[in-house]
C-alpha positions in Angstrom: 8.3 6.0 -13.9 9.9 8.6 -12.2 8.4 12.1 -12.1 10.8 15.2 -11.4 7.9 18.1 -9.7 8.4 21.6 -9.0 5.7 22.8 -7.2 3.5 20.7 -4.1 1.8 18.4 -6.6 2.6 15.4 -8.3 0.0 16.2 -11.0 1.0 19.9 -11.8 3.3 20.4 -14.8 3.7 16.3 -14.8 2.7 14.1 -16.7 1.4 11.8 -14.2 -2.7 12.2 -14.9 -1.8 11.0 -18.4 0.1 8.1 -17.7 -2.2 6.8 -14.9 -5.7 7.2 -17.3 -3.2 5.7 -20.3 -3.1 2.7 -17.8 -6.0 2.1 -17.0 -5.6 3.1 -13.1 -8.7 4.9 -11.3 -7.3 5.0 -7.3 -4.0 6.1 -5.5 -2.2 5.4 -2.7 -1.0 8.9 -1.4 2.6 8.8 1.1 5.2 11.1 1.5 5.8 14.6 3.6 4.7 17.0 3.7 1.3 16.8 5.2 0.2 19.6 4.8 1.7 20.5 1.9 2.6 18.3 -0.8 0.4 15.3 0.8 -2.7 17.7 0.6 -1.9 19.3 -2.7 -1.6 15.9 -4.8 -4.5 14.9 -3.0 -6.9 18.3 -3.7 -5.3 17.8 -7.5 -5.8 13.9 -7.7 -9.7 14.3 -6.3 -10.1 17.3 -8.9 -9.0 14.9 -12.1 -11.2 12.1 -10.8 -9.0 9.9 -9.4 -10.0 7.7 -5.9 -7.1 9.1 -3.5 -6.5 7.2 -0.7 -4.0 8.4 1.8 -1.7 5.9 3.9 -2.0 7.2 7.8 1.3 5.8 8.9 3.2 6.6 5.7 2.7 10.4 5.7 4.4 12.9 8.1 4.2 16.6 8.9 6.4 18.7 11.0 3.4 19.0 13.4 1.4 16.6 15.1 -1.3 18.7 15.3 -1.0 19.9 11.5 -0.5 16.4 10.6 -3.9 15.5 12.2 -6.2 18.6 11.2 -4.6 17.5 7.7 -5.4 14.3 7.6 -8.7 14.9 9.0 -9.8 17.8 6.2 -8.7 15.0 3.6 -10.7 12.2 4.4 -13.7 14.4 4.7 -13.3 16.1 1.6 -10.8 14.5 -1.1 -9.7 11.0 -0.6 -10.4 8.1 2.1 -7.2 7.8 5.0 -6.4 4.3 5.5 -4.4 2.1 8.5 -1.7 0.9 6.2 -2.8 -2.6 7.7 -6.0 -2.0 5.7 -4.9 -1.2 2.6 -2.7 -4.1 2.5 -5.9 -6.5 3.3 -7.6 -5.0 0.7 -4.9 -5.8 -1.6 -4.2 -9.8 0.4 -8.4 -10.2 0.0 -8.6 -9.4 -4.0 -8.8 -12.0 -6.9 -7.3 -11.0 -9.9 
């Protein structure tokens, strides 16, 4: 699925909440630019419908390091859960299906 957005989040105007409840899916895995901007506002939007956002550290950027880490830092104490790409990709190596 490919969503078209016009403002910072992936959720506003989208249809994107829909489809993920439709499917069944609960958590995301947040990447992209910008930081503070887009990152942040599908994250704030995500936490607000109920999903689990977790945002990939080394798969996001900012045009500032320092942004980028005050960011990143807000997020995971209020909205989602930042991750080590390494760890997400062990969580998804350890899981039975």
């Amino acid at each position: 699925m490919i969503i078209r957005k016009t403002t910072p989040s992936a959720f506003f105007g989208t249809p994107l909440a829909r489809y993920l409840v439709k499917n069944g899916i609960d958590t995301l895995i947040v990447c992209g630019e910008t930081v503070s901007g887009c990152v942040r506002a599908t994250v704030v939007e995500g936490k607000f419908h109920g999903f689990g956002m977790i945002i990939a550290e080394e798969c996001v950027y900012d045009r500032h390091q320092a942004s980028r880490a005050i960011n990143l830092f807000d997020m995971d104490q209020k909205y989602g859960e930042v991750m080590a790409l390494a760890d997400i990709v062990k969580h998804f190596e350890n899981r039975t299906v």
